[in-house]
C-alpha positions in Angstrom: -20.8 4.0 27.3 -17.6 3.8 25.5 -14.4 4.4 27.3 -11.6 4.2 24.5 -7.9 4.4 25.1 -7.4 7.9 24.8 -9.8 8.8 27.4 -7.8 6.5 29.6 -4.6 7.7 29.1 -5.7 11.4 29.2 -7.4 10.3 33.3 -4.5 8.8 34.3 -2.8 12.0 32.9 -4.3 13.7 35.9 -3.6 11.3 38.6 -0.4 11.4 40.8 1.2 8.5 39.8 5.2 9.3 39.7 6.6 7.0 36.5 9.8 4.9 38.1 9.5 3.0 34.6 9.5 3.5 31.1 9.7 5.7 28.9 12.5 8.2 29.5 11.0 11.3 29.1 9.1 10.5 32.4 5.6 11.9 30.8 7.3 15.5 31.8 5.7 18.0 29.6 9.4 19.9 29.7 11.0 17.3 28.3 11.5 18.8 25.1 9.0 20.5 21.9 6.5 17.0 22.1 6.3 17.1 26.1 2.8 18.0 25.8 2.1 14.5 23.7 4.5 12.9 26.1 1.8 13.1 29.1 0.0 10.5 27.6 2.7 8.0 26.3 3.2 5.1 28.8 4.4 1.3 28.7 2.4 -1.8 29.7 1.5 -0.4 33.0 -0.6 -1.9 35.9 -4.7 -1.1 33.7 -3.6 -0.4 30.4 -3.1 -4.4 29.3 -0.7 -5.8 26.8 -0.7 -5.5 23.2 0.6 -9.6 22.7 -2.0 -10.7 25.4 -4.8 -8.4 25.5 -7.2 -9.6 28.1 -8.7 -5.8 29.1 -8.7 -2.3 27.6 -6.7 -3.7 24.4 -9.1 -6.5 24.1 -12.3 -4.2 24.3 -10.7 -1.6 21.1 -9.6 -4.2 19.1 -13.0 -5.9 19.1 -14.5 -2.7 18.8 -12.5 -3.2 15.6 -13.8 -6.1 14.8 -16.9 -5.3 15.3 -16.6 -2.2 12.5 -15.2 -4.1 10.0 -17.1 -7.6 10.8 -14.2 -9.9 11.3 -14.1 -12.6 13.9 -10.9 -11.2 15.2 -8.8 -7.9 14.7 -5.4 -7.1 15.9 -4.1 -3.3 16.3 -1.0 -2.8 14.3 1.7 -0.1 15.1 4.7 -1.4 12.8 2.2 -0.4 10.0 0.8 -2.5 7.4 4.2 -4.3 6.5 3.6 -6.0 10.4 0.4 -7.2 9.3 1.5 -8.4 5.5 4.6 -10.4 6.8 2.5 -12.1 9.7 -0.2 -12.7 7.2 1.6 -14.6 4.7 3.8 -16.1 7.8 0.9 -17.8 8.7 -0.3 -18.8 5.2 3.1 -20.6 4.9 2.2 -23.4 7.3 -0.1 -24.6 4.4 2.5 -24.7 1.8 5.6 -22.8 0.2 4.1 -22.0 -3.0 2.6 -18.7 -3.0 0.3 -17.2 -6.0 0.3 -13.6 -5.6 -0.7 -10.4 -7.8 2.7 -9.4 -9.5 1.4 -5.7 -8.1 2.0 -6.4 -4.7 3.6 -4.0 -2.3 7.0 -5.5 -1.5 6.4 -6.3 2.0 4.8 -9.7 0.5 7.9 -10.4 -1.2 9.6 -10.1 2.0 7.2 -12.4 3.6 8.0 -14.7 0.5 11.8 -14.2 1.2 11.7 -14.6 4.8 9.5 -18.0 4.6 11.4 -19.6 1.4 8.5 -19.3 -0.5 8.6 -20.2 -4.1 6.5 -17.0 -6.1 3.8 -17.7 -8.4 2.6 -14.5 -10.3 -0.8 -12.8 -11.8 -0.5 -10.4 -13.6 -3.3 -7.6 -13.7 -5.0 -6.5 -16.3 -4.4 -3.3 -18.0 -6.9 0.1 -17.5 -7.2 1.5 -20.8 -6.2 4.4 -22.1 -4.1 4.7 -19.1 -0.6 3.6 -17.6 -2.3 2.1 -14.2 -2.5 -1.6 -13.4 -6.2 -2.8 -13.6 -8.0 -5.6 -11.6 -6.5 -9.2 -11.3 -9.5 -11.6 -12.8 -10.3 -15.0 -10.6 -10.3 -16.6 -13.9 -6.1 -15.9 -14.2 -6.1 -16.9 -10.1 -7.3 -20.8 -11.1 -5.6 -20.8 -14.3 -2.3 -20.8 -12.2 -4.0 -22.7 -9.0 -4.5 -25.5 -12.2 -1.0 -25.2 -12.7 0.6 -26.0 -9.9 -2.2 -28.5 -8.8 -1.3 -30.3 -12.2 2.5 -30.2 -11.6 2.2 -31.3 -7.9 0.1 -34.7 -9.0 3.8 -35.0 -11.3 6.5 -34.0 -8.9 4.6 -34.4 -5.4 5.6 -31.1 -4.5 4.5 -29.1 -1.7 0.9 -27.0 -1.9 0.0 -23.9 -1.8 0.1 -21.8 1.1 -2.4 -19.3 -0.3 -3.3 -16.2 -2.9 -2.2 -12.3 -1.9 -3.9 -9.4 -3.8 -3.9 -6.1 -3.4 -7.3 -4.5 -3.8 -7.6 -1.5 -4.1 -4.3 -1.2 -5.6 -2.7 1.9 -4.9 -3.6 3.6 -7.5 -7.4 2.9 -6.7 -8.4 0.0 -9.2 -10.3 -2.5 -7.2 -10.8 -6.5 -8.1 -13.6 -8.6 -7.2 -12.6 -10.1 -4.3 -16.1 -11.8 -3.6 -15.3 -13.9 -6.8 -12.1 -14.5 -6.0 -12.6 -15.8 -2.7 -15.1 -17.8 -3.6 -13.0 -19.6 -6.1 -10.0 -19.6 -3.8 -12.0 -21.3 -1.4 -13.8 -24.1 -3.5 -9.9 -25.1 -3.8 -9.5 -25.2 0.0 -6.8 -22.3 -0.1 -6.7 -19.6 1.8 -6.7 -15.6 0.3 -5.1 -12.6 1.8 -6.3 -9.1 0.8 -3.5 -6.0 0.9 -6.2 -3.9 1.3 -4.4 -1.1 2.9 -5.5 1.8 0.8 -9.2 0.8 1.5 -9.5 0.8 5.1 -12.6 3.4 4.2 -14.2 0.8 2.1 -18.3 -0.7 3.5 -19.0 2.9 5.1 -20.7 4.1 2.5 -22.8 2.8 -0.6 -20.7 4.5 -3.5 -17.4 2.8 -2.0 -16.6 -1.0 -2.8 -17.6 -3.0 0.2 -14.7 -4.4 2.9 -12.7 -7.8 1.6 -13.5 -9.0 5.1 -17.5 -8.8 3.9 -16.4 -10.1 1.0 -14.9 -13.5 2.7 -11.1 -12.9 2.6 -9.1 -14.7 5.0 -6.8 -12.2 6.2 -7.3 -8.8 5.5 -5.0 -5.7 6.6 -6.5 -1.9 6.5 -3.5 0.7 6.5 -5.7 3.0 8.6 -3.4 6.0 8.3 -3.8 6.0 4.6 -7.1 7.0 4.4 -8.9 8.0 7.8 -7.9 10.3 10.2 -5.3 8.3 12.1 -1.0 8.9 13.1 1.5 7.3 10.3 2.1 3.7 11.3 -1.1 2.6 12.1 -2.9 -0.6 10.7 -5.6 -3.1 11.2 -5.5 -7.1 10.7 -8.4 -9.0 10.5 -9.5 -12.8 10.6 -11.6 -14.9 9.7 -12.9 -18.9 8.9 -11.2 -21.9 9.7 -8.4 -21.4 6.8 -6.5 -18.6 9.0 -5.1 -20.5 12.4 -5.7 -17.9 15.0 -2.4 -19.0 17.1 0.2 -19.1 14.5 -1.2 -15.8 13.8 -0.8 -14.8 16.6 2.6 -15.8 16.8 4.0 -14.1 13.9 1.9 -11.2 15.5 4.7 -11.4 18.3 7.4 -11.5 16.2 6.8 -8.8 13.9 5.5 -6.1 15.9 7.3 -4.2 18.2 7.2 -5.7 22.1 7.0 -2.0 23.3 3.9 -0.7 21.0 3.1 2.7 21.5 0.2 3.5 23.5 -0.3 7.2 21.7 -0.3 5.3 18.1 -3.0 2.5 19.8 -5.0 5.2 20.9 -5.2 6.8 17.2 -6.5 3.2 15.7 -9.0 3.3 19.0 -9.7 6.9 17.5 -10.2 6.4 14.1 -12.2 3.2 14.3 -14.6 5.0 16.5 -14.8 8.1 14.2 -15.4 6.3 10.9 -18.1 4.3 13.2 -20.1 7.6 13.8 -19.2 9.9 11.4 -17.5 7.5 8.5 -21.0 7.5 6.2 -21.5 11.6 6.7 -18.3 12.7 5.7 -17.8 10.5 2.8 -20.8 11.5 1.7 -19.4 14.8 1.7 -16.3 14.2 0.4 -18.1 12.4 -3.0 -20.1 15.4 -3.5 -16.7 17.7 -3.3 -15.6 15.0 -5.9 -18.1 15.3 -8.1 -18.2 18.7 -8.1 -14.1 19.1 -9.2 -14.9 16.2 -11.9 -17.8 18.0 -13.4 -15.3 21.6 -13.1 -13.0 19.2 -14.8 -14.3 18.6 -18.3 -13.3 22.2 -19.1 -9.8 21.0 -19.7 -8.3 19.7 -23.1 -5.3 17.9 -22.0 -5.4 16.7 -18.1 -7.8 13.9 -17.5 -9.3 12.2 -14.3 -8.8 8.4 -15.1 -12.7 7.5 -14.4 -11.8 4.0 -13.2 -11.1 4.3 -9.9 -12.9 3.9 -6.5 -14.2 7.5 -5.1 -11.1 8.1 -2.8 -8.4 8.4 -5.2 -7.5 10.7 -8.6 -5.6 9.7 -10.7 -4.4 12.4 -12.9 -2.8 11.7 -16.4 -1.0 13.5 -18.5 -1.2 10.4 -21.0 -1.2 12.9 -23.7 0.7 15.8 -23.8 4.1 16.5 -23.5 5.0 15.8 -20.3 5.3 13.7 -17.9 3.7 12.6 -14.5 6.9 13.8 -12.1 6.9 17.1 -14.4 3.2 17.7 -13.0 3.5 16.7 -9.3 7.1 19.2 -9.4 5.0 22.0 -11.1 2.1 21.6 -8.5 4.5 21.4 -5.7 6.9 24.5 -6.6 4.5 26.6 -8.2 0.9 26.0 -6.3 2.1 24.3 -2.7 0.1 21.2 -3.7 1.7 18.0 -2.6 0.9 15.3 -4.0 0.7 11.4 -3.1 3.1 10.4 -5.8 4.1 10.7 -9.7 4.1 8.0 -12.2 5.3 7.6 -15.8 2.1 9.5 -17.2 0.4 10.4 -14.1 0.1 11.7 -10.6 -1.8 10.4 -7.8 -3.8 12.2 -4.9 -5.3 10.2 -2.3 -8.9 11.5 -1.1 -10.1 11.3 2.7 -13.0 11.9 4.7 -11.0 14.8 6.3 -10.3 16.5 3.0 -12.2 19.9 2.6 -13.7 22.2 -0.3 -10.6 24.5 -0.2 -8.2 21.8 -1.4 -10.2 21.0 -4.2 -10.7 24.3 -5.4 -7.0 24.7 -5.2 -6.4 21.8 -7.0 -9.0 22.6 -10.0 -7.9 26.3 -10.1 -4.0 24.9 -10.7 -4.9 22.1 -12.9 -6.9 24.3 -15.5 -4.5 26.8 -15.5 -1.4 24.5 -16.5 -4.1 23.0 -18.7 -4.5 25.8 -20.5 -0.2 26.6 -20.7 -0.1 23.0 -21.9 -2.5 24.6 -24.9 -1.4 28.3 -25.5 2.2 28.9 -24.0 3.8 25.3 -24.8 6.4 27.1 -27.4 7.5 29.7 -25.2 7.4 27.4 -22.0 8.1 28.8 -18.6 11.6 27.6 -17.0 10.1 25.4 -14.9 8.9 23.3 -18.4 12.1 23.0 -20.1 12.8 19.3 -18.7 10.4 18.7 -21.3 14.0 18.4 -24.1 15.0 15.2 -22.2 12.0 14.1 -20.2 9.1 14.1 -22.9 6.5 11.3 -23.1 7.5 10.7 -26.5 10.9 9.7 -25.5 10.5 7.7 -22.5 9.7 4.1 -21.7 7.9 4.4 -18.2 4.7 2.0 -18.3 5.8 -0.5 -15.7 2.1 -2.2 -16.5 3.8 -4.5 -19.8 6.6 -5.7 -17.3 7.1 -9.4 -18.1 10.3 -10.6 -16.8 11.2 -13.8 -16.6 12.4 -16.1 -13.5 15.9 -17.9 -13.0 15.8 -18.2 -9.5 13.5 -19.0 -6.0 13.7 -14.9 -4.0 15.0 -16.6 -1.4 17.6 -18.1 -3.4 19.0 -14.8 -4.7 18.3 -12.6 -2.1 20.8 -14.5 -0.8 23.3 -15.4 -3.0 26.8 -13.8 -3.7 26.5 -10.5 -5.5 28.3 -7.6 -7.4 27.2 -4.9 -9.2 26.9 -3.9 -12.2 26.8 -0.6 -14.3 22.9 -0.4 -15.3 23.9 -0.5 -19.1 25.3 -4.4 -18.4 22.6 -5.3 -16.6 20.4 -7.2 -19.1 20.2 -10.6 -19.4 21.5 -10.8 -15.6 19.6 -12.2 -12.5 18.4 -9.5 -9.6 19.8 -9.8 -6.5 18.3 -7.3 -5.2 14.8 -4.8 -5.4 14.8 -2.2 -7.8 11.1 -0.3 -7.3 9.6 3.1 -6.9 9.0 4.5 -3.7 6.0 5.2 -3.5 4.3 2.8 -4.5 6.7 0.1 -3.4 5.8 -2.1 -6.7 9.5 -4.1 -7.5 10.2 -3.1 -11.3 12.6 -6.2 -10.8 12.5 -8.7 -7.8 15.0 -10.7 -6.4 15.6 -13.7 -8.9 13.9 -11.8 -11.9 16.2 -11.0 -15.2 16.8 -7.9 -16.7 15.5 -7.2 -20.1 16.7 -4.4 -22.6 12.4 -3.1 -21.7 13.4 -2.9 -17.6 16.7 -1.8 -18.1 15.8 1.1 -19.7 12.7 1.8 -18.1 14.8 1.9 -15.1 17.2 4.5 -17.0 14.7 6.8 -17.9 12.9 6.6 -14.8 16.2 8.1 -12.9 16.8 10.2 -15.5 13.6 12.2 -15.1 14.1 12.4 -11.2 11.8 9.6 -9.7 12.5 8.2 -6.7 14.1 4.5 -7.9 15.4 2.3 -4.7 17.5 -0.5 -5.4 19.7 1.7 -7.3 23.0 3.5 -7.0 24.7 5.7 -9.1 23.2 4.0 -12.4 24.8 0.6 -10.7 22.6 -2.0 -9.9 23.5 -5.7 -7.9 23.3 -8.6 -9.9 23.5 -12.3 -8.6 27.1 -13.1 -9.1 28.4 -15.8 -12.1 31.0 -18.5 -10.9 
């Protein structure tokens, strides 16, 4: 019978044991408002093995892990995906310091790039039509630039290529084919890592797209707090085939992730694995059939569409044609109906679907959607208060499809991530060289990377973006830094 983490931690609860050791709040449920939690949060204690040499009760979850998700090995992450990402392409850099990876990628892999002094490679995704969302990124564009480099390197001799990074799904719920993809990587002899932290519900059930780990991915990280019931900061990495070296894996495993992992947040991914083991199929069965009941509630409306494309556990919700904008939605849903959503884009907003969701959130959700539907179509002359950003912040006047970013690059991210820097008003900034990230947060997508050069497109896509009150890191005050010019 199985005898996960939790249950351990909640037995020795109950024993006697007086804690001369760490942490400091001495499992005393007085010591303060999360005292109760606090009876279960230990260190690497005598029985509750080590995280960075699991030989026991660690070893037994994790391949419990790997036994869900079919991966020869799987590694608890509690520094979140990002841990998992930057060990991942860590690893990948012993084969090489070129790096192809989708230009979508969350910027934890541009870190890993940075961090490594890995020269960047892009693919760009294709576009969804009809809607402002990056599509799938197509094997063919993978071994057009594998060609590439393979071609140069017979020229120059230079270094190969550590590996290929997607993200699928992306956040936004578009979702490539990895099973062609790896295949491909693989006749090459490289290796592919999947971001596929937003589908960490993915091979549970027969509508959803099957696990990249199935699929043959190298390296694969699930963001389990994203989309099954597990705490914030949770994550899985799995490996597999001869491509991924276990030990230097490992390694990285040890330098990224925190040497004093939380036992609560372990005991959440021991949770969630074993939940989505015995209950994963039932209640995604039940949250499709919610799903398809709000999409068929959903053709009554004129003006808000539900972008079809997408896998089952995400909506995408654009406001591609009318007069507003995505971050005009998500404030109007927020302030006026207490519905928070995952994020706002240019022409959309975003909600991420569980299997924990219920009936009452989608009926909340339809019931506030038709109704600003239907102001959209009767009241849009004589607009509320809460409308009249529309003057400045119209879809007409702004520039906010990041998806036709092209910008060119001057130098290696490592190069001038690190080089002397100064800033610049945002109006100057064209024709410059990043020194720095310039993204939305969420999703974490770099508008402009380290080493990329501003355009007149970026620059004011940038603008308008600030303008209309999205959350743009990377910039301050309508200053941005620029690599400096001796």
């Amino acid at each position: 019978m199985r005898k996960g983490l939790y249950e351990s931690l909640e037995e020795y609860s109950k024993e006697d044991f007086y804690p001369f050791h760490m942490p400091g709040h001495k499992r005393n449920p007085e010591s303060g408002p999360l005292g109760q939690m606090y009876r279960l949060d230990i260190t690497e204690i005598d029985g509750f093995d080590n995280l960075h040499q699991p030989e026991t009760i660690i070893k037994a979850a994790q391949e419990r892990g790997a036994r869900l998700y079919h991966s020869e090995d799987t590694y608890f992450l509690v520094n979140g995906s990002t841990a998992g990402i930057l060990s991942a392409v860590s690893a990948a850099a012993g084969w090489g310091k070129k790096l192809i990876i989708a230009r979508n990628c969350h910027k934890a892999v541009y870190h890993a790039a940075f961090l490594n002094h890995m020269e960047l490679y892009y693919v760009y995704p294709q576009k969804v039509d009809g809607y402002e969302i990056a599509g799938a990124v197509l094997a063919e564009d993978i071994e057009h630039t594998i060609k590439e480099i393979l071609d140069r390197e017979d020229e120059e001799g230079a270094g190969g290529i550590a590996g290929v990074v997607i993200t699928s799904p992306t956040y936004d719920g578009v979702v490539s084919d990895v099973k062609k993809i790896s295949e491909m990587v693989h006749s090459y002899g490289i290796l592919l890592i999947v971001d596929q932290a937003h589908g960490a519900h993915f091979g549970f059930h027969p509508a959803y797209p099957e696990n990249a780990v199935k699929e043959g991915a190298d390296l694969v990280i699930h963001s389990l707090h994203k989309t099954l019931p597990a705490p914030t900061q949770t994550a899985l990495l799995h490996r597999n085939g001869k491509l991924a070296d276990r030990d230097l894996l490992e390694k990285y495993l040890r330098i990224y992730q925190s040497s004093s992992p939380s036992y609560l947040l372990m005991a959440g991914i021991d949770e969630a694995v074993a939940i989505a083991q015995k209950e994963g199929a039932r209640r995604l069965e039940e949250l499709l059939s919610f799903r398809s009941w709000f999409l068929k509630e959903m053709q009554e409306c004129r003006w808000i569409r539900i972008c079809p494309f997408t896998e089952p556990g995400k909506l995408v919700i654009s406001v591609d044609k009318c007069l507003i904008t995505g971050q005009m939605l998500y404030d109007i849903l927020r302030q006026r109906y207490h519905l928070q959503m995952e994020m706002a884009s240019g022409s959309y907003v975003l909600a991420v679907l569980s299997m924990m969701d219920q009936k009452e959130g989608f009926e909340r959700l339809l019931r506030a959607l038709r109704e600003i539907d239907r102001e959209i179509q009767h009241k849009f002359a004589n607009a509320a208060p809460d409308w009249k950003k529309k003057d400045r912040c119209t879809r007409r006047e702004l520039s906010l499809d990041s998806t036709k970013l092209r910008l060119e690059t001057k130098l290696n991210i490592w190069e001038a991530y690190t080089a002397s820097w100064e800033e610049l008003e945002l109006t100057q900034a064209a024709g410059r060289i990043s020194a720095g990230f310039i993204n939305l947060y969420p999703p974490g997508i770099p508008l402009a990377a380290p080493g990329e050069v501003f355009n007149e497109q970026v620059v004011r896509m940038i603008s308008d973006y600030t303008d209309c009150g999205y959350p743009v890191q990377g910039i301050y005050e309508k200053r941005v830094k620029a690599v400096k010019i001796f």
